[in-house]
C-alpha positions in Angstrom: 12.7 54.7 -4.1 13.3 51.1 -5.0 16.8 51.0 -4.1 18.0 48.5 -1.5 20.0 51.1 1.5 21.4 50.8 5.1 20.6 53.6 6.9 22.5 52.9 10.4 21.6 49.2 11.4 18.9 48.9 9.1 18.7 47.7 5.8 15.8 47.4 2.9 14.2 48.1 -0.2 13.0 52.1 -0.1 9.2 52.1 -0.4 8.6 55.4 0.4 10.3 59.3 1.2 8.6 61.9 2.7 9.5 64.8 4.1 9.8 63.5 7.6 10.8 59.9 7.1 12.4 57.3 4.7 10.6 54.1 5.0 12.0 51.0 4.5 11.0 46.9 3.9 13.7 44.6 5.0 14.3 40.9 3.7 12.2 39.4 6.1 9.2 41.8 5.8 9.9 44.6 8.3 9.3 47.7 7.7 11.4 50.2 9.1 10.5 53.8 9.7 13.4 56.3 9.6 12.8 59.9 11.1 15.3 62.1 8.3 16.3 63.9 11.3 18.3 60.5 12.7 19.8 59.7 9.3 23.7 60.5 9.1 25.2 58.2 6.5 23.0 56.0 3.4 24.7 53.3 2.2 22.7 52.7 -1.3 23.8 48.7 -2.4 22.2 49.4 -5.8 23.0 52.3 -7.3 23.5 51.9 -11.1 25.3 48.5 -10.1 26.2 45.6 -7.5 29.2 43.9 -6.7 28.4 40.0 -5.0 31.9 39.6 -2.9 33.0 35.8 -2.4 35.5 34.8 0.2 35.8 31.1 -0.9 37.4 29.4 1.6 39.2 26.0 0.6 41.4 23.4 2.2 45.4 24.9 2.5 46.1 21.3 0.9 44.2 22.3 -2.4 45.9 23.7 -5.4 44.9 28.0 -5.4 44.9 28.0 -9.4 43.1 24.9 -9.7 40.5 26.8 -7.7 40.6 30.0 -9.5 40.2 28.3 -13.0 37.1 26.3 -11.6 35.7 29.8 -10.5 36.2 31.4 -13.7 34.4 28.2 -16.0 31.9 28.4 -13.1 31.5 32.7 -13.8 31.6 31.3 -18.0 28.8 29.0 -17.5 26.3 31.2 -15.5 27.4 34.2 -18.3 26.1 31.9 -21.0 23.3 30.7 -19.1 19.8 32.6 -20.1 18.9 32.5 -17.0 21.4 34.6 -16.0 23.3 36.2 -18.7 21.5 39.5 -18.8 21.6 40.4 -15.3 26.0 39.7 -14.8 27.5 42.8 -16.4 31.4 41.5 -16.1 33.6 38.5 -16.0 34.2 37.6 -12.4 36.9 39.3 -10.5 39.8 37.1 -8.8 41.0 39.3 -6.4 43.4 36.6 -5.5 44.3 34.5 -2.2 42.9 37.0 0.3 43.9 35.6 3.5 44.9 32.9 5.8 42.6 31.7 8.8 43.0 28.6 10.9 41.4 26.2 8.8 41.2 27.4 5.5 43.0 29.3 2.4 40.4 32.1 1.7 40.6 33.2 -1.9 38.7 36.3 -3.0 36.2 37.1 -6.1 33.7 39.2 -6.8 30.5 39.6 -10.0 29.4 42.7 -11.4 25.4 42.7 -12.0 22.3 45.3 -12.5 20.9 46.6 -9.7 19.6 44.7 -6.9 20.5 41.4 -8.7 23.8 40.6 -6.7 22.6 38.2 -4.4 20.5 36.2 -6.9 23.7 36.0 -8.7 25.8 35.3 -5.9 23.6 32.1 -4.6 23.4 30.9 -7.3 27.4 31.0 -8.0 27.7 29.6 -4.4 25.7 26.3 -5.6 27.5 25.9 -8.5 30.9 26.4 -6.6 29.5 23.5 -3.8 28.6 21.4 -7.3 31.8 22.0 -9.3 34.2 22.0 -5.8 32.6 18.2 -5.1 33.0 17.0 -9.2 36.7 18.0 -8.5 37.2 17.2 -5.2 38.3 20.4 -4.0 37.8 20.2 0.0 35.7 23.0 1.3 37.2 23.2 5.1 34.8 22.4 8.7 36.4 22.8 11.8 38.8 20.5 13.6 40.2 20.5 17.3 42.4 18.5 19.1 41.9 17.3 22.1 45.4 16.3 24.1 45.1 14.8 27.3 49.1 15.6 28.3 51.5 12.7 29.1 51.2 10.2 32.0 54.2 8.7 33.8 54.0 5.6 31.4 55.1 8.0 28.2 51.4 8.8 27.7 49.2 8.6 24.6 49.4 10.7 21.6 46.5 13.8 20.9 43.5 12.6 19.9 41.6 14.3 16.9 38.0 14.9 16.9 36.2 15.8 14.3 33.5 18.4 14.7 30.5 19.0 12.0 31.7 16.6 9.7 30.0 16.0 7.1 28.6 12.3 6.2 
């Protein structure tokens, strides 16, 4: 009881355990009964600790260590913070550049923290990221697409690109 679990598709914060059912309050105020006879696998996201897992995806023109050392003051200033500082249990964790996708460099991290205080944590790291990225200019990617309207007999025009959800 007062552990945050996924038991098949459904995730919440254990209210209750009886013998017949596990009983379950979800994020947005469901509850969810849970016959113990349909339960196969509990996933418990708070047992002793949490992890909050960042995939941080940045422009591939940006500098990767530039980004890395703004994460880490960013995981320095929330551990000094008394706001925070009690509930984040370990520096953050580069993982490293994670991945490749086809707009963006996605770099992985993740914070250690009590119990059920991961995605406190972890929103507010991801403001301070979108606050520190823009001091340093450190683009965080939206999509692109380019539209090409092929080649007429008269040697035609280049593509055109469009930019979708840009912001202002």
């Amino acid at each position: 009881m007062g552990d945050v679990v996924q038991i098949g598709d459904k995730s919440g914060l254990v209210e209750k355990v009886t013998f017949r059912m596990v009983i379950l309050r979800d994020q947005a105020g469901s509850v969810h009964f849970i016959r113990n006879g349909k339960i196969d696998v509990v996933t418990n996201m708070t047992k002793d600790f949490s992890h909050y897992v960042f995939d941080i995806d940045i422009e591939y023109r940006e500098d990767v260590d530039e980004v890395i050392r703004a994460l880490k003051d960013i995981d320095e200033e929330m551990r000094q913070d008394a706001e925070f500082k009690n509930d984040i249990l370990a520096p953050l964790e580069v993982l490293g550049l994670d991945s490749f996708s086809d707009n963006a460099v996605i770099i992985k991290a993740r914070t250690k923290t009590k119990p059920i205080q991961q995605w406190r944590i972890g929103r507010e790291f991801n403001r301070r990221i979108k606050k520190k990225f823009d001091e340093l200019n450190i683009e965080i990617p939206f999509p692109h697409q380019t539209i090409y309207f092929g080649k007429d007999k008269a040697g035609g025009a280049p593509p055109l690109n469009v930019e979708m959800n840009k912001p202002d």
